[in-house]
C-alpha positions in Angstrom: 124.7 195.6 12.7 122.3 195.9 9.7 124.2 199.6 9.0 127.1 197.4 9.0 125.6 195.0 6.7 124.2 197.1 4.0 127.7 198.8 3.8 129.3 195.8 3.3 126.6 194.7 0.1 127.5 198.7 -1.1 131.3 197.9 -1.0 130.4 194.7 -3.2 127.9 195.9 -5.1 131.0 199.2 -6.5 133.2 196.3 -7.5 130.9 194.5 -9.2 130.9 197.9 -11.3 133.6 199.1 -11.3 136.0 196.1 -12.2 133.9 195.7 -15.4 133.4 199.1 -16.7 137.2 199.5 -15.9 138.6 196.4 -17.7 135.8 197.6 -20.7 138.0 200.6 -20.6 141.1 198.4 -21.2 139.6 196.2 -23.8 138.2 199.4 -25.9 141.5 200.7 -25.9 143.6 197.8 -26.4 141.5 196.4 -29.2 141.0 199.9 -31.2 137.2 199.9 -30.8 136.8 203.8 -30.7 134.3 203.4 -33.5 132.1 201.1 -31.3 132.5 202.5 -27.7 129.2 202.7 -26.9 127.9 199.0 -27.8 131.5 197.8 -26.2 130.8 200.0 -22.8 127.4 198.8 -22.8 128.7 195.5 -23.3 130.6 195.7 -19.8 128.0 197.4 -17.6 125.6 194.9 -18.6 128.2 192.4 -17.6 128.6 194.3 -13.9 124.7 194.7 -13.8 124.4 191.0 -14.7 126.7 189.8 -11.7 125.0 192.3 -9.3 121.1 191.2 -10.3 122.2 187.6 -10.2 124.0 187.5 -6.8 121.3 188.8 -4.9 119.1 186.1 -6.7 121.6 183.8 -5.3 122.3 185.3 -2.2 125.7 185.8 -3.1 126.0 189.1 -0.9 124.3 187.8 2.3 127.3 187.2 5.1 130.3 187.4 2.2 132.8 187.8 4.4 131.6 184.4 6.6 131.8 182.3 3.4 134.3 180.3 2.5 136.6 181.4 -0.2 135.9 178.2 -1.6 132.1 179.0 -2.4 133.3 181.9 -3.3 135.1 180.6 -6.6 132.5 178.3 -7.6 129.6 180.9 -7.0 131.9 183.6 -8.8 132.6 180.4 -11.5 128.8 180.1 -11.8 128.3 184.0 -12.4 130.8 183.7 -15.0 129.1 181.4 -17.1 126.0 183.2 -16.6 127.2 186.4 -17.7 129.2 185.2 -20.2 125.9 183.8 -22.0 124.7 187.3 -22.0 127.4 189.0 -23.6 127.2 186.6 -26.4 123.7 187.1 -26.8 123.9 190.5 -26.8 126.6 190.5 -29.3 125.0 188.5 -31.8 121.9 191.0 -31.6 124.2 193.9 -32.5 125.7 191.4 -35.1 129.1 191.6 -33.5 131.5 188.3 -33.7 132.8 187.0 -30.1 137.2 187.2 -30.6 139.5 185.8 -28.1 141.0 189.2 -27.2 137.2 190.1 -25.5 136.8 186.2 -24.0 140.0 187.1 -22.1 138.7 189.9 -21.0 135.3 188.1 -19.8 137.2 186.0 -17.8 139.3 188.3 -16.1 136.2 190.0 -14.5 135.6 187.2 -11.7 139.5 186.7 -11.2 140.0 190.6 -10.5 136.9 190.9 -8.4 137.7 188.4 -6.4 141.8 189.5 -6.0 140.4 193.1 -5.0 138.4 192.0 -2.8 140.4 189.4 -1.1 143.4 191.8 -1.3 140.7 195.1 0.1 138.6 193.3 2.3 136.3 194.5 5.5 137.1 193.1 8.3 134.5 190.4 9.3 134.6 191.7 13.2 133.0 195.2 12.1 129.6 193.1 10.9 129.9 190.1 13.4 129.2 190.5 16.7 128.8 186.6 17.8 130.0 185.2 21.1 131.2 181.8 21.0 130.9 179.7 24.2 132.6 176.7 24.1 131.7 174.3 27.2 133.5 171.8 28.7 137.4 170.8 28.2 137.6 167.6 26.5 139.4 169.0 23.5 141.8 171.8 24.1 141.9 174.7 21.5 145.6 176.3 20.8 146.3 179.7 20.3 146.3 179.5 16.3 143.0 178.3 16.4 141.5 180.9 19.0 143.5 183.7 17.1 141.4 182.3 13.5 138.4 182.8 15.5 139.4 185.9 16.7 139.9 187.5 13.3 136.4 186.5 12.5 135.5 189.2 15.2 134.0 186.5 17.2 134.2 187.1 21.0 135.5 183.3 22.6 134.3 182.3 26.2 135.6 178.8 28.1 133.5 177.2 30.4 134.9 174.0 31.5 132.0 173.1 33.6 129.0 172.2 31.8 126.9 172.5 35.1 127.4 176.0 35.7 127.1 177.3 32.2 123.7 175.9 32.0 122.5 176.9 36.1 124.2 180.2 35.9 125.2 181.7 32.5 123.0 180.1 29.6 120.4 182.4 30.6 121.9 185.8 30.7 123.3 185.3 27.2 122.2 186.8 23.9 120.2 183.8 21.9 120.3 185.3 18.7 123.9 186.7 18.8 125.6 183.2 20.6 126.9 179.9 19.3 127.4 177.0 22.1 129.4 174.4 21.3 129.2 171.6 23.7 133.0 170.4 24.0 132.5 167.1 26.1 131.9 163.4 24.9 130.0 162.5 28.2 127.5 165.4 27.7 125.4 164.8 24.6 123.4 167.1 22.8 120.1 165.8 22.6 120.2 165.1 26.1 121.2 169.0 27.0 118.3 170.1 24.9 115.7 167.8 27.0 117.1 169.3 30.3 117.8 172.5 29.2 114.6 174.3 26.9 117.3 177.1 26.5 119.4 175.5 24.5 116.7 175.3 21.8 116.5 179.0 21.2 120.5 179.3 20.5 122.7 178.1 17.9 124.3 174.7 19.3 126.4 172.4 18.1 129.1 169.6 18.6 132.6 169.9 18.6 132.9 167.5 15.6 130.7 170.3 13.5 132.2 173.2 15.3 135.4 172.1 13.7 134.6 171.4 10.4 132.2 174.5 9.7 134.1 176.8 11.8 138.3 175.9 11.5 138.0 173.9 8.6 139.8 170.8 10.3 138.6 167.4 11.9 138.1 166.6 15.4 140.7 163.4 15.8 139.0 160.7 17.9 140.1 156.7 17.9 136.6 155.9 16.3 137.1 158.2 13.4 135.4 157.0 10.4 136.3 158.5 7.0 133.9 158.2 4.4 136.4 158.8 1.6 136.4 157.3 -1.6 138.9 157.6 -4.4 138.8 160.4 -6.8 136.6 159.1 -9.6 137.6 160.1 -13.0 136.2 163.1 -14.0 137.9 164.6 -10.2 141.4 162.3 -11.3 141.5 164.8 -14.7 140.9 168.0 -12.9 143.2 167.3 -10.4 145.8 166.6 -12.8 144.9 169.4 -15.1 146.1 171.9 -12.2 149.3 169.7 -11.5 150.4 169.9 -15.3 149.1 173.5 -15.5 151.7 174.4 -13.0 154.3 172.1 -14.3 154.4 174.5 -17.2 153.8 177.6 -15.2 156.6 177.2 -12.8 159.2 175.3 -14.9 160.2 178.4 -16.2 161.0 179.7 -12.5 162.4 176.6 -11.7 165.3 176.8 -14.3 166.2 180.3 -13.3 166.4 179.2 -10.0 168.8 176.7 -10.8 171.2 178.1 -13.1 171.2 181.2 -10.3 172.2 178.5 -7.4 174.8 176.9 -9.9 176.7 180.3 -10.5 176.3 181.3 -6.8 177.7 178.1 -5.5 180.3 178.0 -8.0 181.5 181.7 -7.5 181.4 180.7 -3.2 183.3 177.4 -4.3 180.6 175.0 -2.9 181.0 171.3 -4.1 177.9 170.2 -2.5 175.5 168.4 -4.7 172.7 171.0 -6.6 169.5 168.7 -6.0 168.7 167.3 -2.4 167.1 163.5 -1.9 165.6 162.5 0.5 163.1 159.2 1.0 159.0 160.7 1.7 156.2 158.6 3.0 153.4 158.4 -0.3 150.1 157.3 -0.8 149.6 154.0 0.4 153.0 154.6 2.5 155.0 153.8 -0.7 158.2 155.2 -0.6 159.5 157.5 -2.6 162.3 159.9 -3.3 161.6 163.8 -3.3 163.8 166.6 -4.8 164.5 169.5 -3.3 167.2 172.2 -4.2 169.9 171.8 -1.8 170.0 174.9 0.4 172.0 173.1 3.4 175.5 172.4 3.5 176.0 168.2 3.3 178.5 168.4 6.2 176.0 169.7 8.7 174.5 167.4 11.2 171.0 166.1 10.5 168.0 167.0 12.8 164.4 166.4 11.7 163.0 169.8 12.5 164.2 172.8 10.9 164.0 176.1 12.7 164.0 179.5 11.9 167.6 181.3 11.1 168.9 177.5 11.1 172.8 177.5 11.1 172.9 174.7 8.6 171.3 176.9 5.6 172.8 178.7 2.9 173.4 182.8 4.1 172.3 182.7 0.1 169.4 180.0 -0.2 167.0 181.7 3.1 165.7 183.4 -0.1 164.9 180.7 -1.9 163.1 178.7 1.7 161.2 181.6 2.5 159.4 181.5 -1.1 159.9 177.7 -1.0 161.8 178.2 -4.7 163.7 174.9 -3.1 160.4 173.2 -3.4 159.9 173.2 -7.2 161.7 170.3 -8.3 159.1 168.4 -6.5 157.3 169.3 -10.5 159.5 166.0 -11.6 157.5 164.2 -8.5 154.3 165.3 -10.1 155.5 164.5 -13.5 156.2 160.5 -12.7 153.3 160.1 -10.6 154.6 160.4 -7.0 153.1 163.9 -5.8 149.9 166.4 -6.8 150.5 169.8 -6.4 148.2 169.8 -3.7 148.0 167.2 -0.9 149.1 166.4 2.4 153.1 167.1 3.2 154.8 164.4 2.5 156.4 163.1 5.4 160.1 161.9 6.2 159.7 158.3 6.5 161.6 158.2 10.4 159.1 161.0 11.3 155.9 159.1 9.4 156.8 155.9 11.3 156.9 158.0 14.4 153.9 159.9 13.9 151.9 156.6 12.8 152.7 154.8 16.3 151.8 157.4 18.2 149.0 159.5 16.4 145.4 158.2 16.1 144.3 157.8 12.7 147.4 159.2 11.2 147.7 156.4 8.2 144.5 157.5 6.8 146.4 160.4 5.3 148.2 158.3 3.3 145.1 157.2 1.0 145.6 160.5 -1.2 148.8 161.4 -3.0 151.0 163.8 -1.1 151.3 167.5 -2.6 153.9 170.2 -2.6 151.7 172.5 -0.8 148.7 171.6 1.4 145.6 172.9 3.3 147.5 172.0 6.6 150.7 174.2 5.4 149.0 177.3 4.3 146.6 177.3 7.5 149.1 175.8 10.3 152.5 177.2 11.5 156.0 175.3 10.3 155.7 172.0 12.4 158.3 171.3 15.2 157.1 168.7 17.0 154.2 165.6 17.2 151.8 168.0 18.5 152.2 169.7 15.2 151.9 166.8 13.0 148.3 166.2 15.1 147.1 169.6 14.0 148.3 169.1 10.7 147.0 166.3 10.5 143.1 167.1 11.3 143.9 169.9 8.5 144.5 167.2 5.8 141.9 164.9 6.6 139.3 167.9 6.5 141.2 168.0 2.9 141.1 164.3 1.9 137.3 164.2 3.0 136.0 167.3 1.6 138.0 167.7 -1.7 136.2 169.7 -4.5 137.9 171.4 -7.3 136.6 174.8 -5.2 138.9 173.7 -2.4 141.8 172.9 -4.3 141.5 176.2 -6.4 141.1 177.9 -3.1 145.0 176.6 -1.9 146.6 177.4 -5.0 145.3 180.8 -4.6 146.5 181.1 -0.7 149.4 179.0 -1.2 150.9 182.5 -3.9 149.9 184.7 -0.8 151.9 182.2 1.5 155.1 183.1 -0.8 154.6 186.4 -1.1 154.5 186.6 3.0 157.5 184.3 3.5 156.1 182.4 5.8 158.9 179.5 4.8 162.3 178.6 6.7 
């Protein structure tokens, strides 16, 4: 385990160098600084030694591959700054001015480290070897979320009896290495610990915590209480700072798209309309119309649920579902005000008026905007049925009540990985 470890802090530590000293590279050569190669290459492996001193000060290394990619961004955010400091002071001792060609490059540091080491990383089951017990049967776990658990390289065990766990298993278990999560409303936590001195040396906790630190989602119970309150202002003009950034990024996509649907439909004599309506659920359960690009013929019959090699799409427009190019035009909904980029799906208003009857707590998603893409869709499977819409739906309150800019940074980022896998119908 600690061999494990200290590889893992190696494997960081080389990209912390490497990235640097290999942009510096770049920058030298695309900026003509020959003449100044050693003060500019200097420049960069302070920049890689700066990250590397400062994250063990901030214990940036310690159990990487457990944190959320979330605290990842805003430590590697925080680094940035901190290096970025240095550089400039160490450019005005050598009398050098700061450009924007070198900035850019200063910024690209965290963004690449990060990519290479999302795109190369360990596998978290090589360094953890944590057994999960999870006791009693009072929520029941589904195979996405035991999989999740399972790529974490933690080793899952069901006791639905919370009797024999504590009279024959709890002590033949590894303290240190074991995390019991006591699944059952009738059995309380404090009370176990008075009963059972055990329990005291492990890590325990309830299922409502169990949820949030290790799926990311919220246990749905009738009494639910969300302590959310609206975005203030400063929040408000981040969160539309990323919607209008990508306006402007994907407009340009968007276009292509279109004008490529036009010809194609035209050349296969299609009359159908190009943009699909259709009326959403929205904040506050206003309704509202979405866009979408059409990728169904109009003549099809209408089911709510849309499956995988659906007989109503396009043989040309799977393409366009499976990167959810059909989405974009959604950027218009951002533009008037209906949609963020990110946000809870936003629902069919038949299926919303279904799910609100017979979900628990399922208006209180509709106290944030919807968004075109969404912690529930990048984390959950395509949803087929109200069983879905319940998991989704503890995805998006675990959104709604623990937004940050981290957290919305951290979907946009997944969300490009999403496309690229074509996880869309």
């Amino acid at each position: 385990m600690l061999v494990y470890s200290l590889m893992v802090i190696l494997f960081l530590i080389l990209f912390d160098i490497f990235v640097p000293l290999i942009l510096g590279i770049l920058f030298i050569l695309i900026s003509n600084q020959s003449e100044n190669i050693v003060q500019y290459f200097s420049l960069f492996i302070i920049y890689g030694c700066t990250i590397i001193i400062f994250s063990f000060i901030l214990d940036y290394y310690k159990d990487y591959y457990s944190t959320h990619f979330s605290e990842k961004i805003r430590i590697g955010f925080m680094l940035t700054i901190i290096c970025i400091l240095f550089q400039i002071f160490f450019l005005y001792y050598q009398n050098k001015d700061v450009d924007l060609l070198i900035i850019i490059f200063w910024l690209l540091i965290p963004i690449c480290i990060l990519l290479v080491r999302y795109l190369l990383k360990i596998k978290y089951e090589i360094i953890n070897n944590n057994s999960i017990y999870i006791v009693g049967n009072l929520y029941k776990f589904n195979d996405s979320e035991v999989n999740m658990l399972i790529q974490k390289g933690f080793k899952i065990h069901f006791y639905d009896s919370t009797k024999i766990f504590f009279d024959k298993i709890i002590n033949k278990i590894d303290y240190k290495k074991s995390i019991i999560v006591i699944n059952n409303d009738s059995d309380k936590l404090q009370n176990l610990k008075l009963s059972y001195p055990q329990l005291v040396k492990t890590i325990n906790i309830s299922l409502d915590e169990f949820m949030i630190k290790y799926l990311r989602k919220l246990y749905l119970k009738n009494n639910l209480f969300l302590d959310f309150q609206p975005y203030n202002r400063i929040n408000y003009f981040l969160k539309r700072s990323i919607d209008y950034t990508a306006v402007i990024a994907l407009s340009p996509i968007l276009i292509i798209s279109v004008i490529v649907v036009i010809i194609i439909k035209f050349k296969n004599n299609l009359r159908d309309s190009l943009i699909f309506t259709q009326k959403r659920c929205g904040m506050n359960k206003k309704i509202f119309s979405i866009y979408k690009i059409r990728t169904m013929y109009s003549s099809s019959s209408y089911e709510s649920y849309t499956t995988k090699d659906d007989y109503r799409i396009y043989p040309f427009a799977k393409f366009l579902r499976e990167l959810r190019i059909d989405e974009f035009p959604q950027l218009i909904n951002i533009l008037i005000g209906d949609m963020h980029l990110v946000g809870p799906r936003a629902e069919w208003v038949k299926l919303s008026d279904v799910y609100y009857q017979k979900i628990a707590n399922y208006d209180l998603r509709h106290i944030v905007r919807p968004g075109i893409t969404g912690w529930a869709q990048i984390l959950y499977p395509y949803g087929r049925n109200e069983g879905d819409a319940q998991q989704k739906l503890m995805y998006d309150l675990y959104y709604i009540k623990n937004w940050s800019i981290w957290l919305e940074i951290e979907i946009c980022f997944k969300t490009f990985f999403v496309m690229l896998d074509k996880r869309g119908f």
